[in-house]
VMD Tcl script that draws the C-alpha trace (Angstrom):
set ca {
  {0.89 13.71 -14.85}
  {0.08 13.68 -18.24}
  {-0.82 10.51 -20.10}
  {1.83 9.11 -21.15}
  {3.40 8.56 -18.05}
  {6.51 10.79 -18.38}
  {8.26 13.03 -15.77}
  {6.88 16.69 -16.15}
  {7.69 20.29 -14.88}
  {5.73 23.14 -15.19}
  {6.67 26.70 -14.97}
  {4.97 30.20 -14.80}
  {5.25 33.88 -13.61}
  {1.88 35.10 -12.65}
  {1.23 38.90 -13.02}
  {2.48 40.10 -9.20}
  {6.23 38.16 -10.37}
  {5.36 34.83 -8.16}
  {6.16 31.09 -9.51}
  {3.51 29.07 -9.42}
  {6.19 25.67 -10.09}
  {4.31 21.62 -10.79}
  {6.42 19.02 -10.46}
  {5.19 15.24 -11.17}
  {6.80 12.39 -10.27}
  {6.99 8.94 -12.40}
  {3.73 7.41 -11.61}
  {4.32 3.69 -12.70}
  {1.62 2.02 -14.45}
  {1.32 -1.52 -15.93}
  {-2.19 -2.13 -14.62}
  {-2.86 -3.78 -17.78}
  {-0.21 -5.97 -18.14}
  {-2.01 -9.58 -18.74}
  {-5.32 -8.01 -18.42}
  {-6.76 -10.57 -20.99}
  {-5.47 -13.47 -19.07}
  {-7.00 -11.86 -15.99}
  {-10.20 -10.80 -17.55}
  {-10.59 -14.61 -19.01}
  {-10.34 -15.89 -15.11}
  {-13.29 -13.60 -13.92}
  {-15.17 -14.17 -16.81}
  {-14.97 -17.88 -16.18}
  {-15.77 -17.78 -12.48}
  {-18.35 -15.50 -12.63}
  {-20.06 -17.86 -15.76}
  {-19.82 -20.98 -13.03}
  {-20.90 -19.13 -10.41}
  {-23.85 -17.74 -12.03}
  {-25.26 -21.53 -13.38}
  {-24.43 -22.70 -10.28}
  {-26.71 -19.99 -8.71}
  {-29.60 -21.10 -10.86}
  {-29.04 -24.32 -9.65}
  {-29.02 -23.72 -5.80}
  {-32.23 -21.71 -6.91}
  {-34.25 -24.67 -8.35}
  {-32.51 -26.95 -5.61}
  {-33.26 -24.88 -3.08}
  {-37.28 -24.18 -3.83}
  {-37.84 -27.49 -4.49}
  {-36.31 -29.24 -0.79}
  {-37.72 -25.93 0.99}
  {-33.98 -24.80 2.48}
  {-33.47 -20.97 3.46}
  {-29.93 -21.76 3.77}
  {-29.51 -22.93 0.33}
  {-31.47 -19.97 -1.09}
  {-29.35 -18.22 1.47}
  {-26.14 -19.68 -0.78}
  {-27.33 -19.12 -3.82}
  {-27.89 -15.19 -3.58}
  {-24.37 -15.21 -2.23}
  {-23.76 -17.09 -5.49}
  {-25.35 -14.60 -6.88}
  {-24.18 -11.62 -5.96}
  {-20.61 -13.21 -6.27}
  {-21.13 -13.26 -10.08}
  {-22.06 -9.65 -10.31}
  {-18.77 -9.16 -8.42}
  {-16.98 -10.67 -10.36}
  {-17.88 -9.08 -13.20}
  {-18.08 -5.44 -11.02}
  {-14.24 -6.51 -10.86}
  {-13.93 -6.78 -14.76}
  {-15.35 -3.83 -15.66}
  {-13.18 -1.94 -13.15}
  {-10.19 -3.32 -14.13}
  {-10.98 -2.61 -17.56}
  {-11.78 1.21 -16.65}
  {-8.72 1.32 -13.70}
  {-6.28 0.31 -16.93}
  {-7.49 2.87 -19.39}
  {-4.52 6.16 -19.78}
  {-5.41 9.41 -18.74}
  {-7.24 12.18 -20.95}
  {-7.80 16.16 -20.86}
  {-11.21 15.07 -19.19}
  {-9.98 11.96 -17.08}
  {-6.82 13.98 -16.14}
  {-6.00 11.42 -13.04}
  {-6.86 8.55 -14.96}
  {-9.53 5.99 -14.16}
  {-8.17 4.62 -10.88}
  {-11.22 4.91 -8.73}
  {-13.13 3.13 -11.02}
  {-11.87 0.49 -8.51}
  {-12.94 1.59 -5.75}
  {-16.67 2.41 -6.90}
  {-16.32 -1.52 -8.29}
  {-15.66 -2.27 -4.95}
  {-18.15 -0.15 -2.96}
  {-21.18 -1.26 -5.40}
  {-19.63 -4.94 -5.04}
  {-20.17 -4.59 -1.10}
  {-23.22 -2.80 -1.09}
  {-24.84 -5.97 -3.40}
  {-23.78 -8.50 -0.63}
  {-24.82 -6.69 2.15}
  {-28.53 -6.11 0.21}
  {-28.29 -9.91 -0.11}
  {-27.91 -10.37 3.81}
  {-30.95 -8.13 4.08}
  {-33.21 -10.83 2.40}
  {-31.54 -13.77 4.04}
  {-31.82 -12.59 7.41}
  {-36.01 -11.53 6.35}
  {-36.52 -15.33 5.29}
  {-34.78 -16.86 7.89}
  {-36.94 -14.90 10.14}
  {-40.01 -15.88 8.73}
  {-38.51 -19.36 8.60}
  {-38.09 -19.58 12.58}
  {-41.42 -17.97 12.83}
  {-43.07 -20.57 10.58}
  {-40.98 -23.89 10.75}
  {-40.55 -25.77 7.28}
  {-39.27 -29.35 7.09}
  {-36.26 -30.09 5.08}
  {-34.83 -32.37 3.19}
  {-30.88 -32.55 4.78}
  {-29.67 -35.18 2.28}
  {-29.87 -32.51 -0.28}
  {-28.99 -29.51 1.72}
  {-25.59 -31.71 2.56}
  {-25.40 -32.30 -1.59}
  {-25.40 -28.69 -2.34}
  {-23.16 -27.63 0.14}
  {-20.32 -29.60 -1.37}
  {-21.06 -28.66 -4.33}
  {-20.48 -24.98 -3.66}
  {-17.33 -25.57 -1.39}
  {-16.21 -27.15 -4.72}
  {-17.64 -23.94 -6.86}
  {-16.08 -21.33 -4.88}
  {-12.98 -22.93 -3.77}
  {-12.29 -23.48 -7.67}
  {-12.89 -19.95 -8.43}
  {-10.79 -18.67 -5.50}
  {-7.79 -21.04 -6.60}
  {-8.61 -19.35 -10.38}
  {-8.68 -15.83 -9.45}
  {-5.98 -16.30 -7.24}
  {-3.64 -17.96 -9.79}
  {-3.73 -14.67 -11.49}
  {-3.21 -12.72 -8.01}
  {-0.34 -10.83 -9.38}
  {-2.53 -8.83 -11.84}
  {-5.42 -8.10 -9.42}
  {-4.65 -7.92 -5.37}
  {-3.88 -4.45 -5.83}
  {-8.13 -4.47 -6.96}
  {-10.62 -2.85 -4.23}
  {-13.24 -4.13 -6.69}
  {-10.93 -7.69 -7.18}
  {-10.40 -7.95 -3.37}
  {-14.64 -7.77 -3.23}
  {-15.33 -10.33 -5.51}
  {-12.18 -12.68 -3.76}
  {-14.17 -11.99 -0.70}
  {-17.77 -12.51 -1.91}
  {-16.07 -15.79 -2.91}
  {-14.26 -16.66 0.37}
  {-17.59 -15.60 2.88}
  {-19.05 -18.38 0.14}
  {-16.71 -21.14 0.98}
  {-17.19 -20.67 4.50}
  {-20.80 -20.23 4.22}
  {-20.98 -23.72 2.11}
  {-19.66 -25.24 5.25}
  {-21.99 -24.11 7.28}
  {-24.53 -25.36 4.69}
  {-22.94 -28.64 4.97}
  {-22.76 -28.97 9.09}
  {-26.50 -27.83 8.64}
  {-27.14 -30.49 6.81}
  {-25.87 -32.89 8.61}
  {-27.67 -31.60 11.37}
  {-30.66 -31.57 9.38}
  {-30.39 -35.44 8.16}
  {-30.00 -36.99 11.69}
  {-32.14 -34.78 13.60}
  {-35.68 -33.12 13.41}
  {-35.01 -29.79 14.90}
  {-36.31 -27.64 12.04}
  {-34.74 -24.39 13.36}
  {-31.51 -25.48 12.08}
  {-32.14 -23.73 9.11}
  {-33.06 -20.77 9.36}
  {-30.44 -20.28 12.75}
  {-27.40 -21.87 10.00}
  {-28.59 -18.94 7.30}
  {-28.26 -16.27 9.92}
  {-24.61 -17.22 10.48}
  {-23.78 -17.46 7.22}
  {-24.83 -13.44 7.32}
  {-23.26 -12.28 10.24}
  {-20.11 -14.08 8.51}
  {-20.74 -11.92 5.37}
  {-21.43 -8.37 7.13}
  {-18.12 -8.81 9.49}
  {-16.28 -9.51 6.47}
  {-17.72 -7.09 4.22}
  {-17.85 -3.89 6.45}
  {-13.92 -3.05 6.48}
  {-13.82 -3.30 2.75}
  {-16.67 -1.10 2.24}
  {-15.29 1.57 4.82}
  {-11.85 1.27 2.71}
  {-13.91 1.96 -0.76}
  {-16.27 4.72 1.01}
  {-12.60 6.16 1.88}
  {-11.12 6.26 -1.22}
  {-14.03 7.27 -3.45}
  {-14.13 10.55 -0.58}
  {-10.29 11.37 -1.38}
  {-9.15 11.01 2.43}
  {-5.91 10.28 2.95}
  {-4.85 6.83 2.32}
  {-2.81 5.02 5.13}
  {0.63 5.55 5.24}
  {0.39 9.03 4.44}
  {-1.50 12.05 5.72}
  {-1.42 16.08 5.09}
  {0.96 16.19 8.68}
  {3.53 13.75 7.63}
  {3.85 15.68 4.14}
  {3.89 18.73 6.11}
  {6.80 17.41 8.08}
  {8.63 15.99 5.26}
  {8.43 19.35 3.70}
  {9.39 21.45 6.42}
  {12.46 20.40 7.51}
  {14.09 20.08 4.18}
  {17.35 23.31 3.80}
  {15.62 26.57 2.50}
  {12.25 26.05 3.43}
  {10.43 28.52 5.56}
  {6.69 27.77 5.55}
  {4.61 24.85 3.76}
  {0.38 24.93 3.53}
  {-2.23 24.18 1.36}
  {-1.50 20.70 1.72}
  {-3.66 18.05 0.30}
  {-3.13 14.45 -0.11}
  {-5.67 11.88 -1.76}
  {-5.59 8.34 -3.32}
  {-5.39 7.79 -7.03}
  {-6.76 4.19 -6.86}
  {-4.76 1.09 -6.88}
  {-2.41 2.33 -4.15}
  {-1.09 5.86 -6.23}
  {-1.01 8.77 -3.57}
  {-1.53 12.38 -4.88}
  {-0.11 15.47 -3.00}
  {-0.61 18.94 -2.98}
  {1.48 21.85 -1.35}
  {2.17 25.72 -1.24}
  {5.86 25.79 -0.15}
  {7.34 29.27 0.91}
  {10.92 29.31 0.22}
  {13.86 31.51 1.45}
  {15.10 34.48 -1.08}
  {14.17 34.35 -4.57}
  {15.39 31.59 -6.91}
  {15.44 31.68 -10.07}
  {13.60 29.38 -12.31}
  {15.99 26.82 -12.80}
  {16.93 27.09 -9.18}
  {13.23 26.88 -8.45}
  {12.84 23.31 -10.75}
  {15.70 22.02 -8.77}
  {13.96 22.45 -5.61}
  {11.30 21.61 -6.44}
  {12.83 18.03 -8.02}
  {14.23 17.89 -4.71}
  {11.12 18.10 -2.60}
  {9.54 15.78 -4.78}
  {11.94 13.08 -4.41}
  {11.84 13.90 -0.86}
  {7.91 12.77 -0.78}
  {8.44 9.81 -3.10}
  {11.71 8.40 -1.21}
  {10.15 8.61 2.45}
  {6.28 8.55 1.93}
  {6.05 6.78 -1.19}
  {4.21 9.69 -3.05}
  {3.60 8.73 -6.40}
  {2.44 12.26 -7.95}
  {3.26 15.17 -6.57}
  {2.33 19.20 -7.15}
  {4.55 21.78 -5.61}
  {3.83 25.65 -5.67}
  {6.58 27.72 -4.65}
  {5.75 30.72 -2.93}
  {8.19 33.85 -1.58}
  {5.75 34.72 0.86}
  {2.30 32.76 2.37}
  {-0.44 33.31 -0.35}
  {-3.10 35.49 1.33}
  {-6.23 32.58 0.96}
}
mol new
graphics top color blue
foreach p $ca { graphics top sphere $p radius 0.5 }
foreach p [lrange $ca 0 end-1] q [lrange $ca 1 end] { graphics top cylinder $p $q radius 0.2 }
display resetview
């Protein structure tokens, strides 16, 4: 597909008299469309998020809490979500080039892998201090543990309601989904930090703590897996979902006047854009125009039934030798 977005086909007669035939389907874009508006949301939540932080930080040092050190690295590492999610949105909207010939989709998916990888480094240190927390008991002040918590159920919840306002420009987002999630494991690790607190304010048990930080991360690294398995995916071009290199195969196969289909490759594009590849042996020998209608048809074929969004179709008389 070439940059601007239009419908190409491509036709040439190698030296042995074969046609080699591309065909790409529409691939519809609009991944900017209120981009601005979106970007002004994440900047916003990520600025909150981020003075919020420093304030869990000086809170949490001063009434000795792991679990409210605990929150703010999650507040943290939300922030540089949040703007991970920016900067791929920014790159994931940007046209194709000669050098970026599939456009800047995955950009999304990398926001989202290094998004995941930050909060799971953050359990890493939570789950070291509230070790060394059990191991060496620290008293703590619950009044203010219960005071932060709120606070940060009223943080997150604010920027989840903002980000999700503008949920029409960014669920399609790996890197957005990351950053809604570093916010959401927050909300539900604020009320934890709250029931802690509690806890802590009418009782002595000291272990509260430490045991309330280690839930928050066993929250985070349930949550945070599936996404990172769904970047790791994408960013190693296996097939998405709803569409694999058998199903095109089939597709392909039984349509009138094919004989034999190989080569077949299928990969995301980022932000849900499915790319296939195929050798497709055909009966007799058409003739170029009959060959661009075929190949038109095949396409639509992939696009009608399997949602294909860009597709590449060599026709072949015979199997290629490789």
């Amino acid at each position: 597909m070439s940059s601007d977005g239009h419908d190409h086909a491509h036709d040439h007669r190698n030296s042995s008299g074969h046609s080699h035939d591309h065909a790409h389907s529409h691939d519809h874009h609009g991944h900017s469309e209120g981009l601005p508006s979106f970007g002004g949301r994440l900047g916003i939540a990520a600025g909150v998020n981020v003075a919020f932080a420093v304030v869990q930080v000086v809170v949490g040092l001063a009434i000795g809490s792991v679990v409210v050190l605990a929150d703010a690295a999650h507040q943290i590492v939300d922030a540089l979500g949040l703007i991970t999610a920016l900067v791929a949105a920014v790159l994931a909207s940007r046209p194709a080039s000669s050098e970026m010939s599939f456009g800047w989709g995955k950009a999304d998916a990398l926001g989202g892998f290094v998004s995941s990888l930050l909060l799971l480094g953050s359990v890493v240190w939570i789950v070291y201090e509230a070790t060394r927390r059990l191991l060496d008991p620290v008293e703590v002040d619950g009044g203010g543990v219960i005071a932060m918590g709120l606070i940060a159920i009223a943080v997150n919840g604010g920027s989840v309601w903002v980000l999700g306002h503008g949920h029409e420009h960014g669920h399609n987002h790996l890197s957005m989904r990351a950053a809604r999630l570093h916010l959401l494991t927050d909300l539900a690790g604020s009320v934890i930090v709250v029931a802690a607190g509690l806890l802590l304010y009418f009782t002595t048990a000291t272990w509260i703590d430490p045991v309330a930080s280690l839930l928050v991360s066993l929250m985070v690294v349930r949550s945070t897996w599936r996404l990172l398995g769904t970047a790791t995916a994408e960013l190693l071009d296996r097939a998405p979902g709803h569409v694999d290199a058998d199903s095109v195969l089939a597709h392909l196969s039984e349509q009138p006047g094919v004989e034999h289909v190989h080569h077949v490759h299928v990969r995301s594009l980022g932000q849900q854009r499915t790319s296939v590849t195929a050798h497709v042996v055909v009966a007799g020998e058409p003739s170029l125009h009959d060959a661009q209608q075929q190949i038109g048809a095949l396409t639509s074929v992939l696009e009608r039934d399997l949602g294909v969004g860009h597709a590449t179709i060599q026709l072949e008389c015979h199997a290629c030798e490789d």
